[in-house]
C-alpha positions in Angstrom: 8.4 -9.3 -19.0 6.2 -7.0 -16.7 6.2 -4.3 -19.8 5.2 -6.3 -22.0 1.6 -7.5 -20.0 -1.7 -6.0 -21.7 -3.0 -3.6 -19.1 -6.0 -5.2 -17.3 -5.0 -4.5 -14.2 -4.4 -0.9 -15.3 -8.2 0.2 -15.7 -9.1 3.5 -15.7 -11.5 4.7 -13.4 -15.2 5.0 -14.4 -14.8 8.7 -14.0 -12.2 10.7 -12.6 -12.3 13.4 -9.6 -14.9 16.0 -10.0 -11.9 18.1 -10.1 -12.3 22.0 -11.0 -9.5 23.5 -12.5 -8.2 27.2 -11.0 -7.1 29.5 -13.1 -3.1 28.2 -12.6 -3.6 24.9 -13.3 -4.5 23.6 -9.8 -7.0 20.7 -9.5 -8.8 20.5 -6.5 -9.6 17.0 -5.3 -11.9 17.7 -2.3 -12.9 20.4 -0.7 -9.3 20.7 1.2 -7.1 18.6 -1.2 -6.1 20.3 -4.4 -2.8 19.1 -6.6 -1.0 20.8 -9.3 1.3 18.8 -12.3 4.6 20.3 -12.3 6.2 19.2 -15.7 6.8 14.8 -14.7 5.4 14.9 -11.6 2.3 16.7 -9.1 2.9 18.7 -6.1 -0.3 18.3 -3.5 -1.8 20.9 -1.0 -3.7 20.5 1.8 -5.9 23.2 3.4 -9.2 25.0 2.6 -9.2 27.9 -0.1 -7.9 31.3 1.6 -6.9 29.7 5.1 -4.1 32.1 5.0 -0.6 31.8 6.3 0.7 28.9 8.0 -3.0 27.6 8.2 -1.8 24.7 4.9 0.6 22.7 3.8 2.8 21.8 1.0 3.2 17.8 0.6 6.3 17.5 -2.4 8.1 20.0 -3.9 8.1 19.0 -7.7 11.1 19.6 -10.1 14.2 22.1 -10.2 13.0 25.5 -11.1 9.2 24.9 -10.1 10.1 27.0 -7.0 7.4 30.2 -8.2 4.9 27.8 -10.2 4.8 26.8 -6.6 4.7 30.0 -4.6 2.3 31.4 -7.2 -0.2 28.7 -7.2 -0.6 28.6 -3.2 -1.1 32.4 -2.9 -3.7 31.5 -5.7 -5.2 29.3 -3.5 -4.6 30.1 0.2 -4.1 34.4 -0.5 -1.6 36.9 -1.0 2.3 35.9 0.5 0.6 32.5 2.4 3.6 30.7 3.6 2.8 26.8 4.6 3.0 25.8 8.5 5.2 22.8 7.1 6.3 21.0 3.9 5.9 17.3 4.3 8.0 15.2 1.7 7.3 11.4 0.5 10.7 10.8 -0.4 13.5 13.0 -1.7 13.8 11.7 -5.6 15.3 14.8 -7.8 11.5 15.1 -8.9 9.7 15.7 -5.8 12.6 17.9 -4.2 13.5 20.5 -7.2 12.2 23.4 -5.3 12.9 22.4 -2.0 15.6 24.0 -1.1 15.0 27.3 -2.2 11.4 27.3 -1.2 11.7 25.9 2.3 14.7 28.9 2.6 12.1 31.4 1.4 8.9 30.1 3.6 11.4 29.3 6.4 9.2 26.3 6.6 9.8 23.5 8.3 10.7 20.3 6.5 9.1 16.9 7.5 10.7 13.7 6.5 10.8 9.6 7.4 14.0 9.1 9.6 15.2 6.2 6.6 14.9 9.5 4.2 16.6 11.9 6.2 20.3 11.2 4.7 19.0 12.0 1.5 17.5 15.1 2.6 20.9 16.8 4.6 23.3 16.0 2.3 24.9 13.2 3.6 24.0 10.1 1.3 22.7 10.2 -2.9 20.2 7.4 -4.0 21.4 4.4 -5.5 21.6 4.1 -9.6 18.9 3.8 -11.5 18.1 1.0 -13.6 17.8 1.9 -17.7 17.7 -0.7 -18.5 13.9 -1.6 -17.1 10.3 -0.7 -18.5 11.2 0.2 -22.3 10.5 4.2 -22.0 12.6 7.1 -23.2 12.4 8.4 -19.3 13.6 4.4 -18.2 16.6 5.3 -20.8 17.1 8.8 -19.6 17.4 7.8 -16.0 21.0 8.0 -15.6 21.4 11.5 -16.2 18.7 12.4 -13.8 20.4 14.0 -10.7 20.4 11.4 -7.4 20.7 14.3 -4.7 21.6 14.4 -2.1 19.9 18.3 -1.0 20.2 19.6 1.7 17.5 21.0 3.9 19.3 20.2 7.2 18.2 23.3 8.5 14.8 22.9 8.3 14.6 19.3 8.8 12.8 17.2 11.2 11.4 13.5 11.3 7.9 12.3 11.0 6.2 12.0 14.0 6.6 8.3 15.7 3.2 8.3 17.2 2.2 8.5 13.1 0.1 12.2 13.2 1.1 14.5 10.1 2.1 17.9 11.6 -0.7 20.5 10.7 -2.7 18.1 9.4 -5.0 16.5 11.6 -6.5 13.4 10.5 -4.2 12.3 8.5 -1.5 9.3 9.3 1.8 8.6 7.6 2.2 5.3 6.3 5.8 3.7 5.8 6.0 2.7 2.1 8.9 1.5 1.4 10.3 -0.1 -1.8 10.9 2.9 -4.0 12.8 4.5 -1.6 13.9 3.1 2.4 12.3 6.0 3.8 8.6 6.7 1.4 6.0 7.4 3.2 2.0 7.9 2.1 -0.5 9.8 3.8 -3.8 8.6 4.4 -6.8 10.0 6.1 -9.7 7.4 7.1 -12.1 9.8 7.1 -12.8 10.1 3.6 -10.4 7.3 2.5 -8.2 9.8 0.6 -4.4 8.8 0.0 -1.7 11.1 -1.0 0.4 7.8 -2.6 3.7 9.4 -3.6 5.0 7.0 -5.8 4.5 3.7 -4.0 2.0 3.3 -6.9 1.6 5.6 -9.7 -1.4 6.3 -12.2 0.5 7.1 -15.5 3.2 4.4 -16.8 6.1 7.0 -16.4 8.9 4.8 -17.8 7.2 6.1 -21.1 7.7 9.8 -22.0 4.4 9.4 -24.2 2.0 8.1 -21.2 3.6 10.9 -19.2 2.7 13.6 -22.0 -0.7 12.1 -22.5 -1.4 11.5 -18.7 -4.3 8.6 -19.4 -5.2 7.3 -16.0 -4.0 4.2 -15.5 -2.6 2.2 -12.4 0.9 1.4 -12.3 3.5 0.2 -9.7 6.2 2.6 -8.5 8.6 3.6 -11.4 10.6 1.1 -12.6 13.6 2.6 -13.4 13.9 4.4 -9.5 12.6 1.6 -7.1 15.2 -0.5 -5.9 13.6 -2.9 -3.4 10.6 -4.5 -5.0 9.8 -6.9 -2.4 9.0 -4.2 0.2 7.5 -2.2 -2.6 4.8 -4.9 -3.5 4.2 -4.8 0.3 3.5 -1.0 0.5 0.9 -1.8 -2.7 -0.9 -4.4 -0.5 -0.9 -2.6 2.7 -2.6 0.8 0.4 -5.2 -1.7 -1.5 -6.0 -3.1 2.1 -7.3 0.3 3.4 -10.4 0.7 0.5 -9.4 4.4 -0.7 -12.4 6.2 -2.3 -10.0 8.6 -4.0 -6.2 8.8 -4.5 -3.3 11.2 -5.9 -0.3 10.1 -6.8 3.2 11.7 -7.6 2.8 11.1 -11.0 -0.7 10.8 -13.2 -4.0 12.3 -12.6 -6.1 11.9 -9.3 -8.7 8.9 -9.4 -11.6 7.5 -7.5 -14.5 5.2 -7.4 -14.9 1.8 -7.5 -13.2 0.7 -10.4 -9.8 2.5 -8.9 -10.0 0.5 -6.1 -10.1 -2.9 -8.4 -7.6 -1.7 -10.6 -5.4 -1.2 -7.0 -6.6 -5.0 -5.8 -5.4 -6.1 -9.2 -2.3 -4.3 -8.7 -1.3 -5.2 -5.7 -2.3 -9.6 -6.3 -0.3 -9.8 -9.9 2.3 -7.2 -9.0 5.6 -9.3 -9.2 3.3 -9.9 -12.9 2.4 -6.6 -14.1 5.2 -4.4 -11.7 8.1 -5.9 -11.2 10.7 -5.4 -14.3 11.9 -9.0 -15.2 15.7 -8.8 -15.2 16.1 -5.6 -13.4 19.1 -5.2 -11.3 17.1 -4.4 -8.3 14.9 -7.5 -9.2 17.6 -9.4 -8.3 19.5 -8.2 -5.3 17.7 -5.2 -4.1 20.2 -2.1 -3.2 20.7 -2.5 0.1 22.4 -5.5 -0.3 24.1 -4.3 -3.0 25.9 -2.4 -0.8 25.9 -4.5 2.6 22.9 -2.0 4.1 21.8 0.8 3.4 22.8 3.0 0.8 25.4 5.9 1.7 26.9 7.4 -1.5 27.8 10.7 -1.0 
């Protein structure tokens, strides 16, 4: 079973991000990358210390009742009452939209999304079921009781550019990365080989409430217990490997870089139906979609 294989292809990097820690807990990446941990799961920002409002953005928008962790830590960052030019969302899992109705209301912020992840996001359609019964963690066997949306931002809520540009954040392209969800997306930026991952591959093993307290970098798959198309999913890990980051983040774990991340990620990504893929897991089998004959629409 993919739980149960030693963790070679989970190295940890030879040293993590030279990050430096702000006062609220923010860790700041690169010069105009910073993330925060939110409880389970990181919330990323991107802009230059004090840019002010609507000169950054908000990428995620962590756990229910983050909403002025949140708030607080970007006026920490980018000044008094900043408000972000747009919040730009991976995918719409309970853990990276908690805040995100109440915050986008209170920035009036617009909301940026894939298409494939829009019914999730205006309250027309709730993800699939989990799978407990995968990766042998207290958070695999608490998964049915998480909440499986939908929210609704409808207001706010706009698609992803086709042409690939992230809005207010130029340099950066959105990658589809589907697998965990129809519509993930990671953003990548070629200049300095920097991905914001989401969960199409994770650096903490976050079917185990332990490796989530203890946050030891180590490269994982998506989480087990959420992803519910694994042949896509291995193909979102290949087509990230095949870019050569110098540095990631990812929705769950601390940040990594260097050379021995990116052979942990080429490891990944070649044994991944070894080391990722749950063996007997529902979505192993038949992925949702098919499940349901197409996509899922629960509301």
């Amino acid at each position: 079973m993919a739980q149960q294989v030693p963790l070679d292809p989970h190295s940890r990097a030879e040293n993590p991000p030279s990050n430096t820690a702000n006062d609220d807990g923010t860790l700041e990446l690169c010069s105009d990358v910073a993330y925060r941990r939110l409880g389970i799961v990181n919330v990323v920002f991107f802009g230059s210390p004090g840019a002010g409002d609507r000169k950054w953005v908000l990428i995620d928008a962590g756990v229910m009742g983050t909403t002025g962790l949140i708030t607080r830590a970007a006026e920490e960052r980018f000044g008094a009452k900043s408000r972000p030019a747009a919040i730009v969302m991976t995918h719409g899992h309970f853990d990276h939209v908690g805040a995100l109705e109440e915050i986008s209301d209170q920035w009036e912020a617009p909301v940026y999304a894939h298409g494939l992840e829009r019914p999730y996001l205006d309250g027309s359609a709730a993800y699939p079921p989990p799978d407990p019964s995968v990766g042998g963690g207290l958070m695999s066997m608490l998964s049915p009781l998480y909440p499986r949306g939908p929210v609704d931002v409808s207001r706010w809520l706009q698609n992803l550019p086709d042409d690939g540009s992230v809005p207010n954040m130029p340099g950066w392209r959105w990658l589809h990365t589907p697998g965990h969800t129809p519509g993930h997306v990671s953003f990548w930026r070629e200049a300095d080989r920097t991905i914001v991952a989401g969960d199409a591959f994770i650096t903490t093993r976050q079917e185990s409430a332990y490796a989530v307290a203890v946050q030891e970098p180590e490269m994982h798959g998506p989480p087990m217990y959420y992803t519910t198309h694994w042949d896509n999913a291995r193909s979102s890990v290949e087509l990230l490997a095949s870019l050569e980051p110098d540095r990631v983040v990812t929705g769950h774990g601390p940040a990594m870089q260097g050379v021995q991340m990116r052979d942990a990620l080429h490891r990944l990504a070649s044994n991944f139906d070894r080391v990722a893929v749950p063996e007997g897991g529902k979505y192993a089998e038949r992925p949702a979609a098919e499940r349901t004959g197409g996509e899922y629409r629960q509301p």
